[in-house]
C-alpha positions in Angstrom: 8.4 -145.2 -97.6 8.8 -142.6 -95.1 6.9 -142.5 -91.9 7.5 -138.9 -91.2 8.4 -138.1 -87.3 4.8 -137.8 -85.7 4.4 -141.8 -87.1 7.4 -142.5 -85.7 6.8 -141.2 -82.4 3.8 -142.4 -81.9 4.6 -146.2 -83.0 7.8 -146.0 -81.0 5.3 -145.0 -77.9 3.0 -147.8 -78.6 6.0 -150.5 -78.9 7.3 -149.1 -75.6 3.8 -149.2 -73.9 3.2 -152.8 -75.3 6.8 -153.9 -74.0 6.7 -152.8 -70.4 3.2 -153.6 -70.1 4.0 -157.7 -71.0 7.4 -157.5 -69.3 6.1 -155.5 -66.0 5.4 -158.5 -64.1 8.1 -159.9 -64.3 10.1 -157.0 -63.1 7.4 -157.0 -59.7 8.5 -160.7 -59.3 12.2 -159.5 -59.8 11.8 -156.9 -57.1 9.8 -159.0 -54.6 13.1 -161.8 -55.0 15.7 -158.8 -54.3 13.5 -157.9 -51.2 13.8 -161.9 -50.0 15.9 -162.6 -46.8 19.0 -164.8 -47.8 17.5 -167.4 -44.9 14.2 -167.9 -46.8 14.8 -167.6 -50.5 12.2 -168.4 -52.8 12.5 -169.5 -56.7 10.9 -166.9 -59.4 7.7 -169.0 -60.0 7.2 -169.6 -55.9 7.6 -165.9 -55.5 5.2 -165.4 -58.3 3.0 -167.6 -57.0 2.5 -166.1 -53.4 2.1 -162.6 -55.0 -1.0 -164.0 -57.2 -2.7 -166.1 -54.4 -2.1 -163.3 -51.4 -3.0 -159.9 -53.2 -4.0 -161.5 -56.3 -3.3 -160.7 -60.1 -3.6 -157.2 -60.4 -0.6 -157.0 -58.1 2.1 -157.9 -60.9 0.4 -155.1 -62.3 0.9 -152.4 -59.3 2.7 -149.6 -60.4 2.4 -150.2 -64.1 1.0 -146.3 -64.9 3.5 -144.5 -63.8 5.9 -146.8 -65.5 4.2 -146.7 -68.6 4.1 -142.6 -68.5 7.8 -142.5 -68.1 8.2 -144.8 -70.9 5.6 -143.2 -73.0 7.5 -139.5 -72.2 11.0 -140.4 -73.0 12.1 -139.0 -76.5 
């Protein structure tokens, strides 16, 4: 069965889209323990956990648009 290029496009963009939106978080997390100072590292899930309870959930999701556009452009 062929999909034909338009399907193929489009369901590659909503794989994409559904992939960086459930592994974004993680990546903020990743960022906020590169940031750390070596004197005061933090594990992943402490890290994660200071993110939700100062600035609150929607802050694992900052950025998340214009990440989602780049992978939603890319051929």
């Amino acid at each position: 069965m062929e999909l034909g290029p338009m399907r193929t496009l489009l369901y590659g963009a909503i794989v994409g889209t559904c992939a960086e939106a459930s592994t974004y978080p993680f990546e903020v997390v990743r960022r906020q323990l590169q940031m750390q100072v070596q004197a005061i590292k933090l594990s992943a899930l402490t890290t994660c956990t200071k993110i939700v309870e100062q600035r609150g959930i929607p802050a694992l999701y900052a950025g998340l648009v214009p990440s989602l556009l780049q992978v939603i452009s890319q051929p």
